[in-house]
N, C-alpha and C positions, 0 to 999 in steps of 0.2 A: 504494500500500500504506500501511498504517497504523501505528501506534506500539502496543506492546504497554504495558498498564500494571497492574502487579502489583504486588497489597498482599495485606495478612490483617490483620483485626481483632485476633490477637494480638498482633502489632507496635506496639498503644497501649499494648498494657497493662506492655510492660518499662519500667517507673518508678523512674530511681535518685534523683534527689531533685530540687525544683524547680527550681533553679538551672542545674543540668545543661546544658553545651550540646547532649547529644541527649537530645531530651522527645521526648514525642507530639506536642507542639507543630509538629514538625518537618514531621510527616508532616500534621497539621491545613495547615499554612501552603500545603505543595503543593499540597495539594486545593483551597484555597480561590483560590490565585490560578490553577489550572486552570479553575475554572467560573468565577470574575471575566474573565478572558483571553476566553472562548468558547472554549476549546480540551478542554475535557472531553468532548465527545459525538464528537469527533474520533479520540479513542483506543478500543482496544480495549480491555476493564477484564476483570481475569482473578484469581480468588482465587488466591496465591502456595501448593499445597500442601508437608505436610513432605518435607524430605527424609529420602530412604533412609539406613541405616546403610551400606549399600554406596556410594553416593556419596558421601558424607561421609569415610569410609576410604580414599576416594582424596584424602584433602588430609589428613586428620587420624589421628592414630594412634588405636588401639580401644584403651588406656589413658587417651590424654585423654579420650575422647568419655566411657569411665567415670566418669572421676569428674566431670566434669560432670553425668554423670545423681546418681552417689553424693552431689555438696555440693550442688546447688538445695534450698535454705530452704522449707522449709514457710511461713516467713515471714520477715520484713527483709530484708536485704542482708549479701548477702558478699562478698568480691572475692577475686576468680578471678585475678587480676593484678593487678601494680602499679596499674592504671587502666582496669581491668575488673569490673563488677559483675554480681551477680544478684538476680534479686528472685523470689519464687516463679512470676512468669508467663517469666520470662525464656529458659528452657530452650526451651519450644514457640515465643516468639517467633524463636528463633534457627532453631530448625529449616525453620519459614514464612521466615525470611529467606532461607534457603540454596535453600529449595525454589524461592525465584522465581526466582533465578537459574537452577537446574535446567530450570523451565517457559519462562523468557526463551531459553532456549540452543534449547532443541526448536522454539517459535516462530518463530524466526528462521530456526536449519536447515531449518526444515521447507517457507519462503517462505510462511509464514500472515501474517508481518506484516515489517516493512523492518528493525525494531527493537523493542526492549524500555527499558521505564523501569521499576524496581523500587522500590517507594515503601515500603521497608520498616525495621527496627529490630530488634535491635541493627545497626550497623553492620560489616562483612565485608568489609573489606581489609586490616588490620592480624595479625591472629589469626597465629599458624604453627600447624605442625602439631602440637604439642604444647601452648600456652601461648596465655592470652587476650591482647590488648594491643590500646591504642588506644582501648576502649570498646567493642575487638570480640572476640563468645565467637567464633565459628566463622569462617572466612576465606568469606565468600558466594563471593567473586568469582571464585578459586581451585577452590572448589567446580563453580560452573559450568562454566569453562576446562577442568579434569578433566573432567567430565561433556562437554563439546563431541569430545576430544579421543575418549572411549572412544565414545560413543556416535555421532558423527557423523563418525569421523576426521579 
């Protein structure tokens, strides 16, 4: 069996500033030493879609996830936490984050592949159910784990 590997093009585009240790960079760097490696034709490449507000509701409360739709910037950045940003693409980024993890959890339950590698941005371990933190809007991982638990018991 093979390795599941999920991204979304919306995941370059949350840009908090160059310096940043999570850039696009991040997810460039993967890719690049997957096909340097030989190991890119080896995975199975899966576009990460969004997640459901019902998925999401199992790890976050429908207050945060509001005002997360309510402050995403039309433009710049604003922060969502002490060490959490947004930039206008950032909201859908997050959502394709969360979704991989969702698509990762059904792949695997489902024995379509051994495993999942999620190649995505913002980052999803940090987040609670209320509050950004870490550099992450939504908790991805959390999200999935929920989603494993209702949908695959």
């Amino acid at each position: 069996m093979q390795t599941a590997f999920i991204t979304h093009p919306a995941c370059l585009k949350h840009i908090i500033e160059s310096e940043h240790p999570d850039s696009p960079a991040r997810l460039m760097a993967i890719q690049d030493q997957l096909i340097a490696g030989g190991l890119n034709d080896f995975l199975h490449h899966y576009e990460a879609p969004r997640a459901s507000q019902a998925q999401l509701e199992r790890v976050h409360t429908a207050a945060y996830l509001d005002k997360l739709a309510a402050v995403a910037p039309c433009d710049g950045l604003i922060a969502v936490g002490a060490d959490s940003w947004m930039n206008p693409d950032t909201l859908e980024a997050a959502l394709h984050a969360a979704g991989a993890a969702v698509l990762g959890t059904d792949l695997v339950m489902a024995g379509k592949v051994a495993n999942a590698f999620c190649s995505v941005r913002p980052p999803g371990h940090h987040a609670n159910s209320g509050q950004a933190m870490g550099f992450c809007v939504l908790n991805n991982v959390a999200v999935g784990a929920a989603h494993a638990l209702a949908a695959h018991g």
